[in-house]
C-alpha positions as CSV (number, residue, x, y, z in Angstrom):
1,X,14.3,43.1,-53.1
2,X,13.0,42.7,-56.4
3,X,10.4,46.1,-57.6
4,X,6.7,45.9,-57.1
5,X,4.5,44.9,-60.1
6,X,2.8,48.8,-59.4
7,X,5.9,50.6,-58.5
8,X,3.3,53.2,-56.9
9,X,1.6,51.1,-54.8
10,X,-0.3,54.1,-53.0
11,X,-1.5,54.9,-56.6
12,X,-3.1,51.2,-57.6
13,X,-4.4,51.0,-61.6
14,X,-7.5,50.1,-62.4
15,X,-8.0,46.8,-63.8
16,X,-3.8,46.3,-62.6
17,X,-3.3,42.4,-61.5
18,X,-1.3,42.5,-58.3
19,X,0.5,39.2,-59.1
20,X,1.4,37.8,-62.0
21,X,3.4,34.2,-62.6
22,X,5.9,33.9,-65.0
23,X,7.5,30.7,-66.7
24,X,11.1,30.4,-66.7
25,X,11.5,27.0,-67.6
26,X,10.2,23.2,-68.2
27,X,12.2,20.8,-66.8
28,X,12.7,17.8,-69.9
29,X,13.4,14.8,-67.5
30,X,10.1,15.8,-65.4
31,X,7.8,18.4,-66.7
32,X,8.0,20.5,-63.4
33,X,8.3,24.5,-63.8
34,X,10.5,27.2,-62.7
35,X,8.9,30.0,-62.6
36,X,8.9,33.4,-60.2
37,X,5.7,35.2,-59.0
38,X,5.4,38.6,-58.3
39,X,3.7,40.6,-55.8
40,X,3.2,44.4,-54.7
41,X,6.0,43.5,-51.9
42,X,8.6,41.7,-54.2
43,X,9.1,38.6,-56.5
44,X,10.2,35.1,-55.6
45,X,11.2,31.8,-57.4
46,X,9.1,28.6,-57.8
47,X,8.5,26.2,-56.6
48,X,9.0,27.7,-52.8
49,X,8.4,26.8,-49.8
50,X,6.5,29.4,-47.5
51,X,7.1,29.2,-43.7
52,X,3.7,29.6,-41.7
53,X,3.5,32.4,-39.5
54,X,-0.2,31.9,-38.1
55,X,-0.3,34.8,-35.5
56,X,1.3,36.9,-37.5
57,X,4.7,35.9,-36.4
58,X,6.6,32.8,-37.5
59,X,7.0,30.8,-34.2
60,X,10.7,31.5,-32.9
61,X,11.9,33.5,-35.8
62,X,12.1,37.1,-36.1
63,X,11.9,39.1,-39.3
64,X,15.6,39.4,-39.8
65,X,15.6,35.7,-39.0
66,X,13.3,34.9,-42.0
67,X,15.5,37.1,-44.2
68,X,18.5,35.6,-43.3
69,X,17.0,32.0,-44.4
70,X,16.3,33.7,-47.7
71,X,12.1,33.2,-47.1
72,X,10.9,35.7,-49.4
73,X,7.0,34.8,-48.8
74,X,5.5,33.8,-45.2
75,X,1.9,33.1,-44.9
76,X,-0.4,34.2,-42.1
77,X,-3.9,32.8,-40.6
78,X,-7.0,34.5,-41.2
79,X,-8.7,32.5,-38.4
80,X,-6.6,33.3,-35.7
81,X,-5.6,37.4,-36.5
82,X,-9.7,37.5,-36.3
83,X,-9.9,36.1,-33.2
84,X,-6.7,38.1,-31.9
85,X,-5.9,40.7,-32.2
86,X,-8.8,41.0,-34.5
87,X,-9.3,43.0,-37.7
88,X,-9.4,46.2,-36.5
89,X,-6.6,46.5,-34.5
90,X,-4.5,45.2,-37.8
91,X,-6.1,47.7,-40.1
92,X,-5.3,50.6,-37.5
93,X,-1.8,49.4,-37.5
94,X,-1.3,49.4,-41.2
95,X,-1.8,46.3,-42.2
96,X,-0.7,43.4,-41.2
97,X,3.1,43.9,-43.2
98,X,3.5,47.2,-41.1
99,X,2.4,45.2,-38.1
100,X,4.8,42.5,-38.0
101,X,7.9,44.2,-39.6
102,X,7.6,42.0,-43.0
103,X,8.3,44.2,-45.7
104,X,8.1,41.0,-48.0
105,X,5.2,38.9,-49.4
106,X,2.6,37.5,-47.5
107,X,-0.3,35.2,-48.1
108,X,-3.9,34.8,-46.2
109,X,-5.5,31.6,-45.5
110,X,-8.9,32.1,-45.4
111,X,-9.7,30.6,-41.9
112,X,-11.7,27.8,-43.4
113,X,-9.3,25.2,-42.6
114,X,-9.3,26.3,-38.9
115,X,-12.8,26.4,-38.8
116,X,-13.6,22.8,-39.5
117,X,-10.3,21.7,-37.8
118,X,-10.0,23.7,-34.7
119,X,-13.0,24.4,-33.5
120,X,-15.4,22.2,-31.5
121,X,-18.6,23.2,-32.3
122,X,-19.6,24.2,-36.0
123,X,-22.9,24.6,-38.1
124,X,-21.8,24.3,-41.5
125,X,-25.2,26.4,-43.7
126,X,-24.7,28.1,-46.7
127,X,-24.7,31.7,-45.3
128,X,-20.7,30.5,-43.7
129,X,-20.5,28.7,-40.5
130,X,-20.8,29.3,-37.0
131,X,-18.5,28.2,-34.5
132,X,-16.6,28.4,-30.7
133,X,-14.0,30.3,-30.6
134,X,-11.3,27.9,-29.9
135,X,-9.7,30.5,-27.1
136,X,-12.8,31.4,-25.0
137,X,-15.6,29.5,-26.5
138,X,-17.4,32.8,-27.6
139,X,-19.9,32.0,-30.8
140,X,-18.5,33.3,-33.5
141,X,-19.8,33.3,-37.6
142,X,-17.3,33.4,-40.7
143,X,-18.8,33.5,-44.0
144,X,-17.2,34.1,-47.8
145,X,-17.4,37.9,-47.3
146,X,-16.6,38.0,-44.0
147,X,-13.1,36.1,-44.5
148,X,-12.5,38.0,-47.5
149,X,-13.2,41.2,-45.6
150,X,-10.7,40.4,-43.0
151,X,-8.1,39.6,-45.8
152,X,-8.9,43.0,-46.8
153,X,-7.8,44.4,-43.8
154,X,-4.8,42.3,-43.2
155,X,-3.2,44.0,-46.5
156,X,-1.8,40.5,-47.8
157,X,-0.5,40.4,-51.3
158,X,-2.1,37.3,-51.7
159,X,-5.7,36.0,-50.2
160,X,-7.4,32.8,-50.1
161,X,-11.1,32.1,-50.5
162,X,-13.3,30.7,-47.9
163,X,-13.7,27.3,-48.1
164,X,-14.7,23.7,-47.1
165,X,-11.7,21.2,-46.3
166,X,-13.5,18.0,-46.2
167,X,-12.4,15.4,-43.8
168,X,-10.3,12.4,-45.1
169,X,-12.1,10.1,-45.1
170,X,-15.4,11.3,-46.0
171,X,-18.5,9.9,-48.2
172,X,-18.8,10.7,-51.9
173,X,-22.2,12.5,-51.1
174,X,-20.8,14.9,-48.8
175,X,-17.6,15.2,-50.7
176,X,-19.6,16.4,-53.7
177,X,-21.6,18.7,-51.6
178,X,-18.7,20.9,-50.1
179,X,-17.4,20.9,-53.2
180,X,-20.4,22.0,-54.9
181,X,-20.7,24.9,-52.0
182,X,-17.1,25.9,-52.5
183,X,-17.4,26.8,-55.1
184,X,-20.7,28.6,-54.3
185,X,-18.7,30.4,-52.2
186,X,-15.7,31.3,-54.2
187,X,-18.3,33.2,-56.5
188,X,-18.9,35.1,-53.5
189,X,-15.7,35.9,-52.6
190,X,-14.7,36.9,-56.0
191,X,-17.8,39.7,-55.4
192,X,-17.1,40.6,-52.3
193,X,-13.2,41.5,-52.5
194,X,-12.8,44.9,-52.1
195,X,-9.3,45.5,-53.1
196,X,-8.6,43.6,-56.8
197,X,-6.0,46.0,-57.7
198,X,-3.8,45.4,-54.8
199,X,-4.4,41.7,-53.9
200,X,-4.8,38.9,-55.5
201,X,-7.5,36.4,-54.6
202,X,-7.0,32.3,-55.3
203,X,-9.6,30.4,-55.6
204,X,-9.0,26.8,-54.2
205,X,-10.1,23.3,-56.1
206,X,-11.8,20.7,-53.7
207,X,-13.3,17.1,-53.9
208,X,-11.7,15.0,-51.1
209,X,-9.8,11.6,-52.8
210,X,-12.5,11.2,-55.7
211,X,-11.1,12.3,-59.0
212,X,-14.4,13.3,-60.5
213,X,-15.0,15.7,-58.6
214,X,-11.4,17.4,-58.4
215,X,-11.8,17.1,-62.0
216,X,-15.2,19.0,-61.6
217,X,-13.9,21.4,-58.9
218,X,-11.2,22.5,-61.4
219,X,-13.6,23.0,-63.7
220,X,-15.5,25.6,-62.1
221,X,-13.0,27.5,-60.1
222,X,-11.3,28.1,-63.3
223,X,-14.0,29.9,-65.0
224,X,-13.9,31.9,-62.4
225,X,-10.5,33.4,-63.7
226,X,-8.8,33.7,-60.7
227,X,-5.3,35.2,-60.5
228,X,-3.9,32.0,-59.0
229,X,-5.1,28.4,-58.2
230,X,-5.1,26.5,-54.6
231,X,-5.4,22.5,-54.4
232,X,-6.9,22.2,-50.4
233,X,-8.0,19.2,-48.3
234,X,-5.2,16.8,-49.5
235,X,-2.5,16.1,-46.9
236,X,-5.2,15.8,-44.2
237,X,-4.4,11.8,-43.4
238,X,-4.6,10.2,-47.5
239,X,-2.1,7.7,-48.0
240,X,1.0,9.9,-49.8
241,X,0.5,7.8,-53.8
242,X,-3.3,9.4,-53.2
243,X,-2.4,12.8,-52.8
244,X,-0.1,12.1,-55.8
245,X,-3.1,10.9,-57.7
246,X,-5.1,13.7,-57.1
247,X,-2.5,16.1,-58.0
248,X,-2.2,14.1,-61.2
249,X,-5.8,14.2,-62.3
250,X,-6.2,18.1,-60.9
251,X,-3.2,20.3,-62.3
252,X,-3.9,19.5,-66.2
253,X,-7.0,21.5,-65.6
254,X,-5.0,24.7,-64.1
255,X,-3.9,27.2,-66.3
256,X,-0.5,27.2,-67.3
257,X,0.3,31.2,-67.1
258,X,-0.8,31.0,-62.9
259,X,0.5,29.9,-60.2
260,X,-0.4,26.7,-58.4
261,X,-0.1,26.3,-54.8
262,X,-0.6,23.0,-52.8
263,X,-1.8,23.8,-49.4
264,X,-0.6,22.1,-46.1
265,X,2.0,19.8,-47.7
266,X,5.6,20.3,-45.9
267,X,7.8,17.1,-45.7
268,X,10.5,16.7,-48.4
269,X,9.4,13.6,-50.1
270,X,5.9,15.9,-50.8
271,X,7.5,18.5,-51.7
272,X,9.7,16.9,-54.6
273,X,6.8,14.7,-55.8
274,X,4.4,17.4,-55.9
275,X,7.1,19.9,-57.9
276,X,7.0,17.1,-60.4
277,X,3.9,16.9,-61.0
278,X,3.3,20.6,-61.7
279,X,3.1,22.5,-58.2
280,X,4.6,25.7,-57.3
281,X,3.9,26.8,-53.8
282,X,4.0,25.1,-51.0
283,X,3.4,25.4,-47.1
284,X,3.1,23.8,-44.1
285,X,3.8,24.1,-40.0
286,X,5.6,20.9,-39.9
287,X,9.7,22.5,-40.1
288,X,8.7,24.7,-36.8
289,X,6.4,22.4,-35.1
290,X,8.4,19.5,-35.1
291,X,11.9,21.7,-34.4
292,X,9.9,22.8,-30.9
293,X,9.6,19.0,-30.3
294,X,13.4,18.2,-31.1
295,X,13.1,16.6,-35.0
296,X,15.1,17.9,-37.1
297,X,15.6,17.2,-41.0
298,X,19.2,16.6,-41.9
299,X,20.4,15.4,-45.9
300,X,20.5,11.8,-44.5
301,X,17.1,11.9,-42.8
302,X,15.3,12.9,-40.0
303,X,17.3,13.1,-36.5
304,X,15.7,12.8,-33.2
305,X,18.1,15.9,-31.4
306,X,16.7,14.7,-27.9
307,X,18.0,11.1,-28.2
308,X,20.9,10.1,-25.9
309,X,23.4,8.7,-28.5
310,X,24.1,12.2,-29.6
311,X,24.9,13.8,-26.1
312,X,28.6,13.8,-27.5
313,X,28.2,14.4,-30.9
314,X,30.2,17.2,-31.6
315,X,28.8,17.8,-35.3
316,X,26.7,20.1,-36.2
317,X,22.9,19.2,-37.0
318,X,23.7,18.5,-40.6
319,X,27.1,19.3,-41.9
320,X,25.5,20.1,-45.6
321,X,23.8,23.0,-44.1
322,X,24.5,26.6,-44.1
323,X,22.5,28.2,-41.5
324,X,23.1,29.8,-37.9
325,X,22.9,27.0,-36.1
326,X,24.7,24.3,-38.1
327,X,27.7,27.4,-38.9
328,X,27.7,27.7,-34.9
329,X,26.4,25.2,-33.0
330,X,26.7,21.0,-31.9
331,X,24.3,18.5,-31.9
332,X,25.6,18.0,-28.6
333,X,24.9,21.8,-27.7
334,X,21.7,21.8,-29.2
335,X,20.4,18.4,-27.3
336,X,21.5,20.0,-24.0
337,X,19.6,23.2,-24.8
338,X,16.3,20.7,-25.0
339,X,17.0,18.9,-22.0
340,X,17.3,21.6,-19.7
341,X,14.1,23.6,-21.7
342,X,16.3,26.7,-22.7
343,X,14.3,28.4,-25.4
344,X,17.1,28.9,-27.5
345,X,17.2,25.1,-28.6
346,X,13.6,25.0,-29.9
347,X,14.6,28.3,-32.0
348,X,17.8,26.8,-33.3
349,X,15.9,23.5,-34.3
350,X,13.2,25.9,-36.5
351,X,15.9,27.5,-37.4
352,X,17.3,25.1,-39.1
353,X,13.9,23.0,-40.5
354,X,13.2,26.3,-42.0
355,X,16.5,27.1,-43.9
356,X,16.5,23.1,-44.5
357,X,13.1,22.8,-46.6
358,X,13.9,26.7,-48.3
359,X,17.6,25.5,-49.4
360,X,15.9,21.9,-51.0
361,X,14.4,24.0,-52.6
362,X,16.7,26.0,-53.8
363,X,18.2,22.4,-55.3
364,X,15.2,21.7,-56.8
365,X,15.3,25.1,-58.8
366,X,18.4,24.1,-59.7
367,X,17.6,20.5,-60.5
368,X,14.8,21.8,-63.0
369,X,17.1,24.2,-64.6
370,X,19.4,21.5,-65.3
371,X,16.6,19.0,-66.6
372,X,17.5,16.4,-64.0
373,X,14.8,16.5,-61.5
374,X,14.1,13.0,-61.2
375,X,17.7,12.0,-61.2
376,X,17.4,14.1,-57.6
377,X,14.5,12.6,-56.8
378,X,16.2,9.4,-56.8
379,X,19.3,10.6,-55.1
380,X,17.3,12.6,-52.2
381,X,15.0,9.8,-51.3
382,X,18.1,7.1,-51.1
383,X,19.5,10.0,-48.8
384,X,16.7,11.0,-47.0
385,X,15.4,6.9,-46.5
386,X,12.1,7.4,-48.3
């Protein structure tokens, strides 16, 4: 693992930033970075793809697991640690990398997207919002410094600030508004982070699908001079060539010596047409959700492992692939795993999704270094049957 930015970490500078980008490369074909970030718990190359671990463990993977996949940075939900096991119990157990044996990076979400998405019952005011618990229906109230309390706690290298994901779609009005109160609320989070010298806080652009106002929301997040920028509410049910748009319009108005993370975004064809157009970080459920349902992504496109026509395909899941369960197992295995419910199958298929979207990319690194990244494009989406 690489060496902390504070080789002391017990002993924090003042004024120290906790992670810092740096910019390897420029790819001529495309103008998409390579970069590497590093972070009190070790560096990793951009672009990257984080794998979500929202209860503080990624579903069906173990630590060793993630390490053997080469993840080098998982991410972990606000939201859900504060309902359960709750703050306290974190912070008593070290933090939340002692907790879950990560001794890698990790990054917070702030628990806004859960908010407005999983919960039933909300009032959205400008104190934070109050809401049902989405486990017991208990009232419960998040607010900028509460979120960016629990953060504190948790011990991630890198937090989030509270936000509003507008719904897709949504008015101009209201879309102006959350924005607006974002980033009201990302000044608030700024003051109320307790630990500057040992996590670094993102703040997060919003403005729904209306370009003005990512333009706007840019704007003002970036005289905030945070460490590192977050593009939020995009991927939430736009048509893909919007998100694209939006992407276009926002990232000129990032800064160029930070990193830039596009949240939520997880299939392939996302992920390489987001890396063009200037984005670093990337994560998403999608690679273990849809492995516990039987998809798997292969270099030739998706694969339905449940289907019948492969009860005697002796292959593995995709021949192009180096992990455990394409080195050591059938399609044909793997399907009969699902159909009788053995546990094992829906690990092997996360398995797999995961090292799948970390090794692409690893080919997009490469790609980039090479100045060819849109010759890839063009070869992965004739493969893949975008």
């Amino acid at each position: 693992m690489d060496e902390p930015v504070n080789p002391h970490p017990g002993t924090a500078r003042k004024n120290m930033i906790p992670v810092r980008y740096e910019h390897i490369k420029t790819c001529k074909q495309s103008g998409a970075r390579l970069g590497k970030v590093h972070t009190p718990h070790g560096s990793f190359d951009t672009p990257v793809f984080m794998p979500v671990g929202t209860q503080a463990t990624v579903k069906g993977m173990s630590p060793d697991e993630l390490k053997e996949i080469d993840a080098k940075i998982i991410l972990s939900n606000t939201y859900h640690l504060f309902l359960r096991p709750g703050r306290e119990i974190v912070k008593e157990a070290g933090g939340l990398h002692k907790f879950m044996n990560w001794d890698r990076a990790i990054l917070t979400d702030s628990g806004g997207f859960q908010v407005f998405s999983l919960s039933d019952i909300r009032d959205i005011k400008e104190e934070g919002v109050t809401f049902r618990s989405h486990i017991d229906g208990s009232k419960k109230f998040m607010s900028p410094e509460i979120s960016i309390g629990v953060q504190n706690d948790l011990g991630s290298d890198i937090i989030m600030c509270f936000d509003e994901c507008a719904p897709y779609p949504c008015e101009y009005d209201y879309a102006k508004k959350s924005m607006e109160m974002t980033t009201r609320w990302a000044k608030r989070c700024k003051e109320a982070h307790a630990r500057p010298d040992e996590q670094a806080l993102f703040g997060i652009v919003q403005g729904s699908t209306y370009k003005e106002l990512r333009i706007e929301s840019a704007k003002q997040i970036t005289e905030l001079d945070f460490p590192g920028y977050a593009i939020g509410g995009l991927s939430v049910g736009e048509p893909g060539d919007i998100m694209n748009e939006m992407l276009e319009v926002t990232v000129p108005y990032l800064p160029e010596d930070k990193p830039r993370y596009l949240m939520g975004v997880g299939s392939p064809d996302y992920l390489i047409d987001a890396v063009i157009r200037g984005i670093d970080m990337f994560d998403c459920v999608l690679p273990t959700r849809n492995g516990r349902n039987g998809t798997v992504f292969t270099s030739n496109g998706r694969v339905i492992i449940r289907d019948a026509k492969y009860a005697r395909d002796y292959s593995p899941i995709d021949e192009n692939c180096d992990c455990y369960a394409c080195r050591n197992f059938t399609r044909a295995y793997v399907r009969h795993l699902f159909k009788c419910g053995e546990i094992l199958g829906l690990r092997l298929a996360a398995w797999h999704n995961l090292r799948f979207l970390i090794k692409l990319m690893e080919d997009v690194r490469e790609a980039i270094k090479n100045d060819r990244l849109l010759d890839f494009r063009k070869e992965a989406f004739e493969r893949l049957g975008y």
